[in-house]
C-alpha positions as CSV (number, residue, x, y, z in Angstrom):
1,X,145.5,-2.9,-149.4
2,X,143.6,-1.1,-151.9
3,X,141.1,1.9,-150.9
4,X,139.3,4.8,-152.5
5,X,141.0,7.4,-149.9
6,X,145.1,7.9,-149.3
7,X,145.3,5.4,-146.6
8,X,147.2,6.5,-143.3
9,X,150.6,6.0,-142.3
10,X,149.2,4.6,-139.3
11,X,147.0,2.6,-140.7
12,X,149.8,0.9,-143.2
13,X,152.2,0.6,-140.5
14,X,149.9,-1.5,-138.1
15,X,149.0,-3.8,-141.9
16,X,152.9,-4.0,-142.3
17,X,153.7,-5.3,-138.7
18,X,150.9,-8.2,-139.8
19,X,153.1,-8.7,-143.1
20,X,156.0,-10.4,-140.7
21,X,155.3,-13.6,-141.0
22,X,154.3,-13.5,-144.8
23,X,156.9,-15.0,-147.1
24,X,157.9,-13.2,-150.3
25,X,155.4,-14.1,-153.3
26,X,158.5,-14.0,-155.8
27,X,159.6,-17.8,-157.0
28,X,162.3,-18.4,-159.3
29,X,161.7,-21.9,-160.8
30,X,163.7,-25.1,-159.4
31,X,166.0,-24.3,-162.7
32,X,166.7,-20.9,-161.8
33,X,164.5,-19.7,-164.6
34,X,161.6,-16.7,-163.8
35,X,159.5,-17.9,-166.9
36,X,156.2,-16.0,-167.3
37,X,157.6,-12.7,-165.6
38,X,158.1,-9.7,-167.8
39,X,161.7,-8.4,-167.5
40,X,162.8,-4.6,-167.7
41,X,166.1,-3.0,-167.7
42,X,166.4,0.5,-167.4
43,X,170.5,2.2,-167.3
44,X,171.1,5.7,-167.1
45,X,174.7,7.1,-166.8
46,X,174.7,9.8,-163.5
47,X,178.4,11.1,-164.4
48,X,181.8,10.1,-163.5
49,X,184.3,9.6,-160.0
50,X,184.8,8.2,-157.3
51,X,182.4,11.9,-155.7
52,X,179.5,10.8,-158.1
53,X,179.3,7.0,-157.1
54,X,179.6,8.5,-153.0
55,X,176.4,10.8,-153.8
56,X,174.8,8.5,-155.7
57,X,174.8,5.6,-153.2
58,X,173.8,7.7,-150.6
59,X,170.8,8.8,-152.5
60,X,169.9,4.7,-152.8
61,X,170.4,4.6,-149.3
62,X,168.3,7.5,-148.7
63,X,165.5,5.8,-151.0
64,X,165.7,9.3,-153.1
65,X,165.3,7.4,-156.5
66,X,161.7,7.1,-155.1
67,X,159.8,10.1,-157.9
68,X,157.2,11.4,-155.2
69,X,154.7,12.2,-158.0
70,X,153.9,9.0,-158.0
71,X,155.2,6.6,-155.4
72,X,155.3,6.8,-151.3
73,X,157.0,5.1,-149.1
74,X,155.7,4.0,-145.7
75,X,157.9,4.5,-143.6
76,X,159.5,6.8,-145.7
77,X,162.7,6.0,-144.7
78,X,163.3,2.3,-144.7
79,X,166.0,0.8,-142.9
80,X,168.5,-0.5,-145.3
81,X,168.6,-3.9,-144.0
82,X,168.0,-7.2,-145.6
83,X,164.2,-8.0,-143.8
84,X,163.0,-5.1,-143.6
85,X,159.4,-4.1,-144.8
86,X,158.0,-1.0,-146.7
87,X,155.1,-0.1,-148.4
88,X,154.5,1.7,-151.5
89,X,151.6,3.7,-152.2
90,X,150.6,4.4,-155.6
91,X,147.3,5.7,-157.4
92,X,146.0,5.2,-160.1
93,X,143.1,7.0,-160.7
94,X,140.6,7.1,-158.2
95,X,141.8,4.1,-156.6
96,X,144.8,4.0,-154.0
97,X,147.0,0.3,-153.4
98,X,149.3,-0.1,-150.7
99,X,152.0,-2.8,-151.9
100,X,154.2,-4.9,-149.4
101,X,158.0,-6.0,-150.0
102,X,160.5,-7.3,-148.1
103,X,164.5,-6.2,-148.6
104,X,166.1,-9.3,-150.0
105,X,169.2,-8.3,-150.6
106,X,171.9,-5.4,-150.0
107,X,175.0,-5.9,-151.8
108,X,178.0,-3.9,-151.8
109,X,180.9,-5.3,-154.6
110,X,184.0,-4.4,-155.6
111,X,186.4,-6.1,-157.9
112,X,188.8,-5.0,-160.4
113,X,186.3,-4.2,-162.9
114,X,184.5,-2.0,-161.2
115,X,182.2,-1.4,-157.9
116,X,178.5,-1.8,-157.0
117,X,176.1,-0.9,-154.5
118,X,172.4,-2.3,-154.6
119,X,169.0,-2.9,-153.0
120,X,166.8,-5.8,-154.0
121,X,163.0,-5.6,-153.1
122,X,160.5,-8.8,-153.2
123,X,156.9,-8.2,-153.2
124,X,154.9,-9.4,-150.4
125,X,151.0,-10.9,-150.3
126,X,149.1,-7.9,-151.1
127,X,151.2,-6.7,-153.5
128,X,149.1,-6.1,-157.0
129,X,152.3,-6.9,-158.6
130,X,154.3,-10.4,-157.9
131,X,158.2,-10.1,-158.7
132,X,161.1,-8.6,-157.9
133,X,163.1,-5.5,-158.4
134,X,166.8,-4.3,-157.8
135,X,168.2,-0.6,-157.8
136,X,172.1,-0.2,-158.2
137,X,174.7,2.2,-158.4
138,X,177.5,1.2,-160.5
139,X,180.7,2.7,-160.9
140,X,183.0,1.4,-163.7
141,X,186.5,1.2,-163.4
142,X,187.4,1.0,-167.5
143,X,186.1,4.5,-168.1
144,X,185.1,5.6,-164.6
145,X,181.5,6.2,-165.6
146,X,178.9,6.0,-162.8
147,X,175.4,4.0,-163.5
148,X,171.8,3.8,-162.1
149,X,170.4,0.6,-162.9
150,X,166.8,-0.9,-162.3
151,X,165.8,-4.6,-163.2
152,X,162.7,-6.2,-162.7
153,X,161.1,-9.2,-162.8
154,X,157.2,-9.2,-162.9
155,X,154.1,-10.0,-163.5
156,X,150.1,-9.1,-162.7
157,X,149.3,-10.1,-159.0
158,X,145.9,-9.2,-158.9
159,X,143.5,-10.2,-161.5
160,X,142.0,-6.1,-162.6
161,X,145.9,-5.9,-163.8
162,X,145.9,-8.2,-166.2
163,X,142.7,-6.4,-167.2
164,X,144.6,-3.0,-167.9
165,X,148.2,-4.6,-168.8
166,X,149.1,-2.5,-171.5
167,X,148.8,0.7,-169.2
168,X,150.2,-1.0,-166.1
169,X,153.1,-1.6,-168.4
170,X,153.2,2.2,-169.4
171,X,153.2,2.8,-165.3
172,X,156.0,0.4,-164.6
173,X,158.4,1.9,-167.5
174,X,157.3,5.6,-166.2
175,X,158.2,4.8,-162.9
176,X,161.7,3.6,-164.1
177,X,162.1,7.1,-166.2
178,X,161.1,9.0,-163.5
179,X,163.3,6.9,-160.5
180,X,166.3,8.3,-162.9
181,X,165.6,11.8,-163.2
182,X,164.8,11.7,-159.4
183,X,168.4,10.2,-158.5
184,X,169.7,12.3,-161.0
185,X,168.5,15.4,-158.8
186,X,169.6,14.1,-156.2
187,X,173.3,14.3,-157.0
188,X,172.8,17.5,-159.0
189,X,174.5,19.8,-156.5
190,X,177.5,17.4,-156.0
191,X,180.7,17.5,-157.7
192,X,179.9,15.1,-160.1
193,X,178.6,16.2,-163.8
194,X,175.7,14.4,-164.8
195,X,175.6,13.0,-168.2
196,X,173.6,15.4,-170.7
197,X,170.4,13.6,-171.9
């Protein structure tokens, strides 16, 4: 959904429910491979403790790694489910798009190296973006160190991006600095001390 106004929450909730039936535009290759899809991988230590990896999954959970500068989520609350559809609105200069994905994937691990807790997103048809992206929380058992973790896999969904790649690039690694410093408020007023940047 693209538009020249902020679209409506009702109006991308009623596109969403159509979404249903749409299967996620993401394909790994038959060899497992995801050639042609840029890759990112952004890490940023929260703190330390078992209080800092509590907080910090239930900011995932609460979707606060969202920055609202420049993302929205419709609903803006998801449901932490695998199948479950959201939108995010973005702008980029006087143009608005409304991107589709599906939950893929919540995973909770624990072994004796350490213990994770993550959300994986596919894009949907409509998306300007085709890929795949994963926020985690993982807490480290060697040192006890807390981490939030973003990878991607990506590319250009709609033609104008390949058009402006270098600065949709730019967008995507903002995003990812930004996510951090939102989580990282997020667990500010907890017990756990956040690493010094």
């Amino acid at each position: 959904m693209k538009s020249l106004i902020r679209p409506s929450t009702a109006a991308v909730t009623d596109w969403l429910s159509e979404c249903r039936s749409e299967r996620p535009t993401f394909d790994i290759t038959s060899d497992g491979t995801t050639r042609g899809y840029f890759k990112d991988d952004f890490r940023i230590q929260l703190g330390t403790g078992a209080d800092c990896y509590r907080h910090a999954c239930s900011a995932l959970k609460e979707w606060k790694m969202f920055p609202s500068t420049m993302a929205t989520l419709i609903p803006s609350l998801p449901t932490v489910e695998q199948d479950t559809d959201l939108a995010v609105a973005y702008r980029a200069g006087p143009l608005w798009t409304v991107n589709p994905c599906r939950i893929v994937d919540v995973t909770t691990t624990k072994s004796t190296n350490g213990e994770s807790f993550r959300i994986t997103y596919a894009t949907l048809p409509g998306h300007v973006e085709q890929g795949w992206e994963q926020f985690a929380v993982e807490r480290r058992h060697e040192d006890d160190t807390i981490w939030y973790i973003i990878q991607v896999y990506s590319r250009p969904k709609w033609w104008p991006v390949w058009l402006v790649l270098p600065y949709a690039r730019y967008q995507q690694r903002r995003f990812q600095h930004l996510s951090g410093k939102a989580i990282m408020t997020a667990i500010r007023d907890s017990r756990c001390q956040p690493a010094k940047q």
